[in-house]
N, C-alpha and C positions, 0 to 999 in steps of 0.2 A: 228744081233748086237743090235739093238732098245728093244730086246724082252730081252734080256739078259740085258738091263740097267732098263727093268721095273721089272722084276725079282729082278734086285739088290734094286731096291726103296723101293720095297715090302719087300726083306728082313731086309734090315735096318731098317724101319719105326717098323717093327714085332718088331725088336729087341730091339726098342726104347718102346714098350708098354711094353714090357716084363718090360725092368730098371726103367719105369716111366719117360721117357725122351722127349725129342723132337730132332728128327732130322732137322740138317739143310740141306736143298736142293739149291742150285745154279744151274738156267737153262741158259747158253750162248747158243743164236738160234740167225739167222735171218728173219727179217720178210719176205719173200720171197723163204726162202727156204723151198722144199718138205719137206724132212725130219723132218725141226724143225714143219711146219704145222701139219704131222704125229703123231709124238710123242706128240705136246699139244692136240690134238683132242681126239687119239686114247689112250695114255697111262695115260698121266698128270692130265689130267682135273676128269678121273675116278678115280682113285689112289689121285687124292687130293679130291674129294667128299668121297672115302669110309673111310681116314686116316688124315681126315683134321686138328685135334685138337691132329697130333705125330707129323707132320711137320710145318716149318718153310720155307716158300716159297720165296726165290728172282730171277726172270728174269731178264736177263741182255740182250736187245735186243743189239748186236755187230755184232760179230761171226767173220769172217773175212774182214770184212771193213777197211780201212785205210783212216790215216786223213792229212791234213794238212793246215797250219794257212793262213786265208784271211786277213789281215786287222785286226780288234777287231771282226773276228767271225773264223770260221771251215769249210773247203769244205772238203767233204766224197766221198769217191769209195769204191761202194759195189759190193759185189762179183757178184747180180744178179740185176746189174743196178741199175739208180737213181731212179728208182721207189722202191725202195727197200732200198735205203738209208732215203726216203721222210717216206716209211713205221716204219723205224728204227725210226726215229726222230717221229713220231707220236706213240708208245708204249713208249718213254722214258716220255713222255707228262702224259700219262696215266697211265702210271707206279707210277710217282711224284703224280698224283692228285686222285686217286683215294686209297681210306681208307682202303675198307674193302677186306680181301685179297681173298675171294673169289670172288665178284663183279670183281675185278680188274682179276684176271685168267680166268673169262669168258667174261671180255670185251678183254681181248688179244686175249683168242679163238676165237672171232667173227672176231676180225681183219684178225686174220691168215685166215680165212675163206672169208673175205670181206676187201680185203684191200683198205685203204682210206677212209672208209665207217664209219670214229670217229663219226661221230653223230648217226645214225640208229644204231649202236654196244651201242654208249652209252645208249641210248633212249632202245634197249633191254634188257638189263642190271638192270636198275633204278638209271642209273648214267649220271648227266650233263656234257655235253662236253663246252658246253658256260658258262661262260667266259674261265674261266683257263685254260683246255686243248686247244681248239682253238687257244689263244692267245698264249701260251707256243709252240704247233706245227706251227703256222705261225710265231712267230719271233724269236728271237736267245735266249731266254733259252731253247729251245728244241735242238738247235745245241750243246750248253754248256752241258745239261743234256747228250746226246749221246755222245762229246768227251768224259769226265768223266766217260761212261759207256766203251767205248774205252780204255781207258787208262784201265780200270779194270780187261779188257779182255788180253789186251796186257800183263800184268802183270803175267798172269797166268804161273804158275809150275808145270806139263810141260805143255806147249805151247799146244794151241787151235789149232787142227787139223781140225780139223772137227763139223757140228754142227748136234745137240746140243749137247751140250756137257756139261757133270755134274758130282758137286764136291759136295759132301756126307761130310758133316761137315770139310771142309776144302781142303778135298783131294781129288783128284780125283781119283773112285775106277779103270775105266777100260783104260786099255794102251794097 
């Protein structure tokens, strides 16, 4: 199935040099999960180094987490533990602060690979985790920033089965 959605990336993106275009790509994944680790390692990260300047890249760290309201913040339940929600909320951090979109796609890969590990990922990279990211993953704009990514995921037509899971200029091609 994974093979058949980098197939489909590839063929869009072709199809997008072909018209002069840029595809848009949306990746819903969890940080914790195999799969979404898999597909940014093994498919995403090389398909966005060889078609980087056809695509249009948003990660939406969610997948199927759910939330609900503390007070003036957000407690989460992630599919594979709070280690995995802590992970969520530290890619929403990095997601916000970090500019350049391919820095930011290989400081996620390094996460998926080392999770928790925001400073040595950022520090590989050439991107600072202090102040912003830190402050933003220890206090409640990283909670905000992940409801918000919540909500976006929740939103989805049709509904988030599974991760990762990706919509091709709006829609999502495989059902």
């Amino acid at each position: 199935m994974k093979r058949i959605l980098l197939v489909l990336a590839v063929f869009l993106v072709v199809t997008a040099m072909a018209k002069n275009s840029i595809v848009n790509l949306d990746v819903y994944y969890e940080s914790l999960s195999h799969d979404s680790r898999n597909f940014i390692k093994l498919q995403l990260v090389p398909t966005w180094n060889d078609l980087v300047g056809f695509m249009n890249l948003t990660l939406i760290p969610f997948g199927k987490a759910t939330f609900t309201p503390n007070g003036d913040s957000w407690d989460f339940t992630c599919q594979n533990g709070p280690d995995e929600c802590d992970g969520n909320i530290l890619h929403s951090c990095v997601l916000k602060y970090t500019e350049d979109s391919t820095i930011r796609l290989n400081y996620i890969n390094c996460l998926m690979k080392n999770p928790g590990e925001g400073e040595a990922c950022g520090a590989s990279v050439g991107q600072s985790y202090a102040p912003s990211i830190k402050e933003c993953y220890e206090g409640e704009e990283g909670k905000a920033l992940l409801k918000a990514y919540g909500d976006e995921t929740l939103s989805l037509d049709p509904a988030l089965t599974s991760v990762p899971w990706l919509v091709f200029d709006g829609v999502n091609k495989i059902r």
